[in-house]
N, C-alpha and C positions, 0 to 999 in steps of 0.2 A: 504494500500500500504506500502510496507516496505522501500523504497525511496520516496522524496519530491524530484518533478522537478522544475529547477531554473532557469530562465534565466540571463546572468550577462550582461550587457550593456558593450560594447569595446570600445568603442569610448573615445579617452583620457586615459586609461588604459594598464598597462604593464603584461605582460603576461611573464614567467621565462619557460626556457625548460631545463633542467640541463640531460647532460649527451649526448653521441654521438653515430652514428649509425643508423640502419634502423626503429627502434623503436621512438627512436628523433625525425627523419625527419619526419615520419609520424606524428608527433605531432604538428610538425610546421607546415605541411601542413594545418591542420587541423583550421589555420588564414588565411589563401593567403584569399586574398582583400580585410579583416577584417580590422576595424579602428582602433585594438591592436599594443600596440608596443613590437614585441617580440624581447625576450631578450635571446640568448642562449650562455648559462656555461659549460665551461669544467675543468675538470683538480680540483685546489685548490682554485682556485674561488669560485666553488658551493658549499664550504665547509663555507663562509662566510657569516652571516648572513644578512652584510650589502649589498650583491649582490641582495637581493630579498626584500628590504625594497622599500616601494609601490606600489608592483603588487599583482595583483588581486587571481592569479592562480599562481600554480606551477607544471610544470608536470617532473619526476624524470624518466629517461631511461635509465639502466644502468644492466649490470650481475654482477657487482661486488657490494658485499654483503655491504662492507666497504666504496665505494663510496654512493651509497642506503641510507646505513644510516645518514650520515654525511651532504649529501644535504637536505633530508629531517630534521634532527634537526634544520638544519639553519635556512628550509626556515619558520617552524613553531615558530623556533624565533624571526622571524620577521612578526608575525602574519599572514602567509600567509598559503592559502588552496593547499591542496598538492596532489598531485594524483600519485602517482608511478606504472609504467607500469608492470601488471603480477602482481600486489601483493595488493589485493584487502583489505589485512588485515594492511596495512600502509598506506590504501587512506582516504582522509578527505569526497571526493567525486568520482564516479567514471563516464569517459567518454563514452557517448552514441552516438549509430550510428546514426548519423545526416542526417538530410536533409536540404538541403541549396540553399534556395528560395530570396536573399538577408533579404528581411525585414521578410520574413515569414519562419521560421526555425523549423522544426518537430525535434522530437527526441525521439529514441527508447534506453529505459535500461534494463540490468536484473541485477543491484546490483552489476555488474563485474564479475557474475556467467556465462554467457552464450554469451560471445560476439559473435560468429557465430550467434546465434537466433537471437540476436539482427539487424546483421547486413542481415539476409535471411528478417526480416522480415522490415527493413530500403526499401531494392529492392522493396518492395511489396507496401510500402505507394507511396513511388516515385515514381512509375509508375502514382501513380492516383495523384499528384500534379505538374500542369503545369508548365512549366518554367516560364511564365512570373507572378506568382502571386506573384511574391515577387513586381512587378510593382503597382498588386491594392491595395498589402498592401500601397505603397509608397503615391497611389491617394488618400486613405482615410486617412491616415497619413496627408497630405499637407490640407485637408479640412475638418478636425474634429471640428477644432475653426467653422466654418460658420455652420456645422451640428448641435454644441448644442448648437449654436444662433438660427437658425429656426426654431431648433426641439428643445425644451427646455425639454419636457414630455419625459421619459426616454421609454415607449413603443412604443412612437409614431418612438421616432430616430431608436431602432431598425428594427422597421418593413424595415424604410426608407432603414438603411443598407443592411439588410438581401435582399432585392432588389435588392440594389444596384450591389452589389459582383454580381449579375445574369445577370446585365442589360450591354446597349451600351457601357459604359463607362468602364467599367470591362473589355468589350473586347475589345475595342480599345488599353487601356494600359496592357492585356497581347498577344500582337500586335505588342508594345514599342509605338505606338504612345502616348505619353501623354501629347501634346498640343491639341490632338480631345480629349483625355479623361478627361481632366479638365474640357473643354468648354459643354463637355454631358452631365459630373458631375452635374456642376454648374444648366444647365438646369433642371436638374431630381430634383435637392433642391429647384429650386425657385417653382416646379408645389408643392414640399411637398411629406407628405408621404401618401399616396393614398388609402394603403390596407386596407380593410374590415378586419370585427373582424370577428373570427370562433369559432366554436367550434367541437371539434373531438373527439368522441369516442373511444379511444382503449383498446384493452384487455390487461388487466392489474393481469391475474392471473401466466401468465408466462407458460413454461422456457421463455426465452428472446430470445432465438434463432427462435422461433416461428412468432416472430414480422414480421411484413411485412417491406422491404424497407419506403414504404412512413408514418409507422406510426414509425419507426425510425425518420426519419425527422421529423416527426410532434412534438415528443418529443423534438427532439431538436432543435425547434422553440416558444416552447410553453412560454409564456409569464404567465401563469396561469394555474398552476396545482391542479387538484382536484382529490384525490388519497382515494379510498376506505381504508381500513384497512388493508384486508389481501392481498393486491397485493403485488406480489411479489418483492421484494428488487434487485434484477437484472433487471428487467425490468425499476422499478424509478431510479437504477443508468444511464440509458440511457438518463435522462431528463438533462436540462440544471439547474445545481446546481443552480444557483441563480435567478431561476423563481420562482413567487407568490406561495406559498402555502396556499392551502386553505381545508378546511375541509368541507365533504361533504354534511353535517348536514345544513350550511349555504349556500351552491350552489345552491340555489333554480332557477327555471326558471329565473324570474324576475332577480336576479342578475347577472345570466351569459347572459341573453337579455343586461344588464344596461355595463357589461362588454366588448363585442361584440363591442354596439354600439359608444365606445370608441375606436377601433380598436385592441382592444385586441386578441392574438391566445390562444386562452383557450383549453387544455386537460384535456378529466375527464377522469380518467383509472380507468376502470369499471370492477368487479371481478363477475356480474352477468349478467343477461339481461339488455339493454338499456328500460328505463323507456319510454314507449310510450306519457305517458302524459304531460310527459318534454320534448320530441322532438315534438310535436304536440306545446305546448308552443312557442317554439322556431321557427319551421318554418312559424307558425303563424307570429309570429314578424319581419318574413323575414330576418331571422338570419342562416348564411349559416351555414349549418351542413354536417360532413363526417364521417362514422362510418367503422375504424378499425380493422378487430377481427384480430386476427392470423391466420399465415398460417395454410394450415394443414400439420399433423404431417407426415410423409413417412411411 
């Protein structure tokens, strides 16, 4: 990737908007109900670098060449990151089409090359992220302390969550109720976390476009990844980065049985046929199994 995505916490934080106009205003917009305190410069102000000592951000809006520069020197003297509008080659960072879910915040970049793309394809996530998730982000926010007291085992808490986001209490607070969603919450932690361990098959020789919906997901649930050699690198980028890696050589029945029966979601992405005598293994052990391949091609 040729950008690193950041998120900057607002809360207690100043934010600098130097320069006036329809380019500014939309920049300010770009806090309405944020916990930032913005700060907006005009004139010989933002030529000061004591104007922008302690904020976090600086965004510079301006046609005039000589105002442009002058806010930006200051605000980088005062150590602050600096974004100037339309000029991609004076930005520290540049601003993405966002989505704004309160707690839960997407965002689309192309490096300040393509802001329409970015912002065609901002419309396209939005549609499929509900209004109220910034809600269950808020309910799993308020009861993370009790999650990794019950669930102390870091696959066990996921399973837990990965549920959770699905279940009663999900919907109740994106609903807005979230005195029934605490109280469902609370309920669904004290039963634990319930899910059976699996293990799933998917074709793993690629393209990536091939994939099925559900073995997408399955990827990006997997707790235990067992990756052939020459599967393809587009398809493992689908996986959840910071799932188990495991080499295939040591995945014998017996330890994806012993894995399983831990509640682990185990993916082997497979570049040949599925081994009959390791799923014969394994259903044996009454170990749920679901085999993936790709779609077919058109």
């Amino acid at each position: 990737m040729d950008s690193f995505p950041a998120y900057f916490p607002l809360a207690g934080r100043k934010v600098v908007i130097a320069g006036v106009g329809d380019a500014a205003d939309a920049k300010a917009r770009l806090f309405d109900g944020s916990p930032a305190t913005v700060v907006r410069l005009e004139g010989h102000e933002a030529y000061l670098p004591g104007s922008y000592t302690g904020a976090t951000l600086a965004f510079i809006a301006s046609q005039d060449e000589v105002f442009v520069q002058a806010a930006a020197g200051a605000a980088r003297a005062a150590r602050v990151l600096v974004n100037v509008v339309d000029r991609p080659d004076l930005c520290d960072f540049n601003t993405p089409a966002v989505i704004d879910r309160g707690e839960v915040v997407a965002a689309v970049g192309t490096g300040g090359a393509a802001p329409v793309l970015a912002t065609m394809l901002r419309n396209d996530i939005e549609a499929q992220v509900p209004e109220g998730m910034g809600r269950v982000a808020a309910l799993l926010a308020r009861f993370q302390g009790e999650v990794r007291k019950a669930l102390p085992t870091l696959h066990e808490r996921r399973a837990f969550l990965r549920d959770a986001v699905l279940g009663e209490a999900a919907q109740a607070a994106r609903e807005g109720d979230m005195e029934k969603a605490g109280q469902l919450f609370r309920e669904a932690l004290a039963r634990g976390a319930g899910r059976k361990g699996m293990v799933r098959f998917v074709a793993g020789k690629g393209p990536a476009d091939l994939l099925t919906l559900r073995a997408v997901r399955a990827l990006g649930a997997a707790d235990v990844l067992v990756i052939d050699a020459d599967a393809d690198p587009e398809v493992i980028k689908m996986a959840r980065r910071d799932a188990e890696r495991m080499d295939p050589a040591t995945a014998t029945a017996d330890h994806l049985i012993q894995l399983a029966a831990e509640g682990r979601q185990i993916v082997r992405l497979i570049t040949q046929a599925v081994d009959p005598a390791q799923i014969h293994a394994l259903t044996q052990a009454g170990v749920a199994i679901e085999v993936l391949l790709a779609a077919p091609s058109a």
